[in-house]
N, C-alpha and C positions, 0 to 999 in steps of 0.2 A: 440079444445077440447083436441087435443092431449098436447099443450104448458101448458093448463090449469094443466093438472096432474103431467107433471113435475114440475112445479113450486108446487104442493101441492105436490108430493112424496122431492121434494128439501127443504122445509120449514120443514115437520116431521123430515125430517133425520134431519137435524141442530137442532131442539127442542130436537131431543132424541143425538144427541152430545153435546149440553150445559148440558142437565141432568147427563148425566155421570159425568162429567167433574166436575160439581157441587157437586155429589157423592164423586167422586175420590178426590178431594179437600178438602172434609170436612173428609173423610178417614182417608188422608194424616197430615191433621190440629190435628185433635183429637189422633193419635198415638202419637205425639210428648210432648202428656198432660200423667203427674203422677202423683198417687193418693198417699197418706199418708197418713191411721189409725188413728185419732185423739182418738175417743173414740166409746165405743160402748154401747147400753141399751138393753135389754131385755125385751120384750112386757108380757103384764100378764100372758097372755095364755103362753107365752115359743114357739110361733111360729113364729114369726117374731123379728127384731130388730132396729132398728135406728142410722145408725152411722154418725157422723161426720168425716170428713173428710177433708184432704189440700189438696189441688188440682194446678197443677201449669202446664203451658205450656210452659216455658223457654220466653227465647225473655226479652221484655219489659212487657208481660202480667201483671207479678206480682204475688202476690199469692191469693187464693180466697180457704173460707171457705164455704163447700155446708155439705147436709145432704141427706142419702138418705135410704130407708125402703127396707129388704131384709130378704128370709129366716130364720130363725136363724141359720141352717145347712151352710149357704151359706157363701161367703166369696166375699167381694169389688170386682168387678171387678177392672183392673187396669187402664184401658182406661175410664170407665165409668162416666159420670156427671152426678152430682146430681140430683135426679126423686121429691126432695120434696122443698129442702132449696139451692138456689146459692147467696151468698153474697162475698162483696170487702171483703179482709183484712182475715188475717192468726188466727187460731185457737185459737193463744196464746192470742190472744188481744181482737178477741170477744169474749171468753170463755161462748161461749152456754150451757147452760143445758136441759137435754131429762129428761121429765117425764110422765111417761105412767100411766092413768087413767081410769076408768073404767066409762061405761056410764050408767046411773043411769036410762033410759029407755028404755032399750036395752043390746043385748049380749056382743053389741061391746065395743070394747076401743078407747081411744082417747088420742093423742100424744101431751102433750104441749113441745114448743121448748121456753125455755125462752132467751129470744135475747136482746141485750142493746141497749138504747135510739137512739144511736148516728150510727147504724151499715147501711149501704149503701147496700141495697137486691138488686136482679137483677129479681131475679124468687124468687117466694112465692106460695105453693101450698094449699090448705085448707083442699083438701082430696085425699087421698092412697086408692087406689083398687088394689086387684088383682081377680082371678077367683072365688074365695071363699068371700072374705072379704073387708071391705072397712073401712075407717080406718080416724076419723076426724083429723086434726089438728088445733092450735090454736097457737098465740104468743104473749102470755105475757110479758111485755116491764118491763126490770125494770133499776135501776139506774147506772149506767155503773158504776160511780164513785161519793163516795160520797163529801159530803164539807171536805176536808182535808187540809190542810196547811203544808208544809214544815217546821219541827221546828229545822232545825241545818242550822248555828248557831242562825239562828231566823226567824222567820216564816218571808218569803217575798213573796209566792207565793200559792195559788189556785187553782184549776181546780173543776171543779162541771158540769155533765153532767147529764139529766134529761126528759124525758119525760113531766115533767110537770110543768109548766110554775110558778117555785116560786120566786118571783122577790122578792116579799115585804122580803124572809127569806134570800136573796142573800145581799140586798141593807142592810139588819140591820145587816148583818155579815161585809158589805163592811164599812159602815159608825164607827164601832169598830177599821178599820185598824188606823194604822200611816198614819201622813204625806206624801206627793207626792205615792200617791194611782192612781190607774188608773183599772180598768174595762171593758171587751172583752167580745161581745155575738153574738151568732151563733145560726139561727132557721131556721132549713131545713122544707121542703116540707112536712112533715110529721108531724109539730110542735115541734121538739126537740128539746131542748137548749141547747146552751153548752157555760156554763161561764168562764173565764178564768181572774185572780185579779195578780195584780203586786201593792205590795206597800213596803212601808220603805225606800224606793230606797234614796238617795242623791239626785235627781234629777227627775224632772215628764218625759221626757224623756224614762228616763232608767225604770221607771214605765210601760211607756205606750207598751214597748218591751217586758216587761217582762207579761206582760196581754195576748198582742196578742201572745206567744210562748204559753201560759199557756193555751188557749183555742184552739189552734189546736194541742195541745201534746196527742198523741195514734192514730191521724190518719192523712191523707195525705192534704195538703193545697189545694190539686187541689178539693176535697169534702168538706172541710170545708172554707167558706169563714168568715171571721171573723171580726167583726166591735169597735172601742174602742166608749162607751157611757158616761163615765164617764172622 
């Protein structure tokens, strides 16, 4: 009886030693993380706010764009992650927008975060509470980037990134190019597309290089995998 309890008093204290430790580590991990002010919005009432934010832990992390809902009085913590929006990739390139609505059968309001086709989330929240209030959110996808072409000194390149799977408008833009043309598409988990055209080139080749740069240009090869169809 008596071996019995030591061995259960020997098992809690190791449980409540890995817990600490577990604590103190993620302490440790999250001081080393800085936050940077992207932008901020102003809820209707004037009581809360929505800000975006860079957030970086040094290392190889990277950097990661979150969003998170606070006072309006109040100001980022500096150690803090994001409570609403954690996504891959820096401010400047997802360029989120906060728009704060009112809800048409009820007092409250409602946060849309509008986010682009192509953006890699980690956390996604739906709804903000605090002791008072509770707060919907929603994310409207829209076109990160539209059909544009390169035109100096002559159009040879594309990218076209989209939510929504328009092939038949891609394939009748692609069949107008030049000669040695080639064609890069990518559809993530979520259905997102992202095209990438290489043409004019001298060469199919240097077409086909020039597609697959074109459809993972704005974010990292290791998220976008990218295939030539054409």
């Amino acid at each position: 009886m008596k071996a019995m309890k030591v061995i259960l008093i020997s098992i809690v204290s190791a449980l409540a030693l890995f817990g600490l430790m577990a604590i103190l580590l993620g302490w440790l991990l999250s001081s080393m993380c800085g936050n940077n002010v992207y932008t901020e919005s102003l809820s209707l009432d004037k009581m809360y706010k929505a800000v975006i934010f860079e957030r970086s832990c040094g290392g190889t992390s990277g950097h990661s764009t979150q969003v998170s809902i606070i006072k309006a009085d109040e100001q980022l913590c500096d150690n803090c992650a994001g409570d609403v929006l954690v996504a891959n990739g820096h401010p400047n390139n997802n360029k989120l927008k906060l728009v704060w609505l009112a809800q048409h059968d009820s007092q409250g309001q409602q946060l849309q975060i509008h986010i682009p086709a192509d953006i890699a989330i980690e956390t996604q929240e739906t709804t903000w509470s605090s002791w008072f209030d509770s707060i919907d959110i929603s994310y409207p996808v829209f076109d990160h980037y539209p059909l544009a072409c390169e035109q100096t000194p002559q159009p040879k390149a594309c990218q076209f990134v989209t939510n929504d799977q328009k092939l038949i408008d891609v394939l009748i833009k692609y069949e107008g190019f030049k000669n040695h043309k080639a064609l890069a598409v990518s559809v993530n988990d979520m259905g997102n597309v992202r095209y990438g055209y290489g043409f004019g080139y001298d060469s199919m080749l240097k077409a086909q290089r020039r597609a697959l740069k074109e459809c993972t240009k704005g974010t990292s090869p290791t998220h976008v995998k990218c295939e030539l169809i054409r």
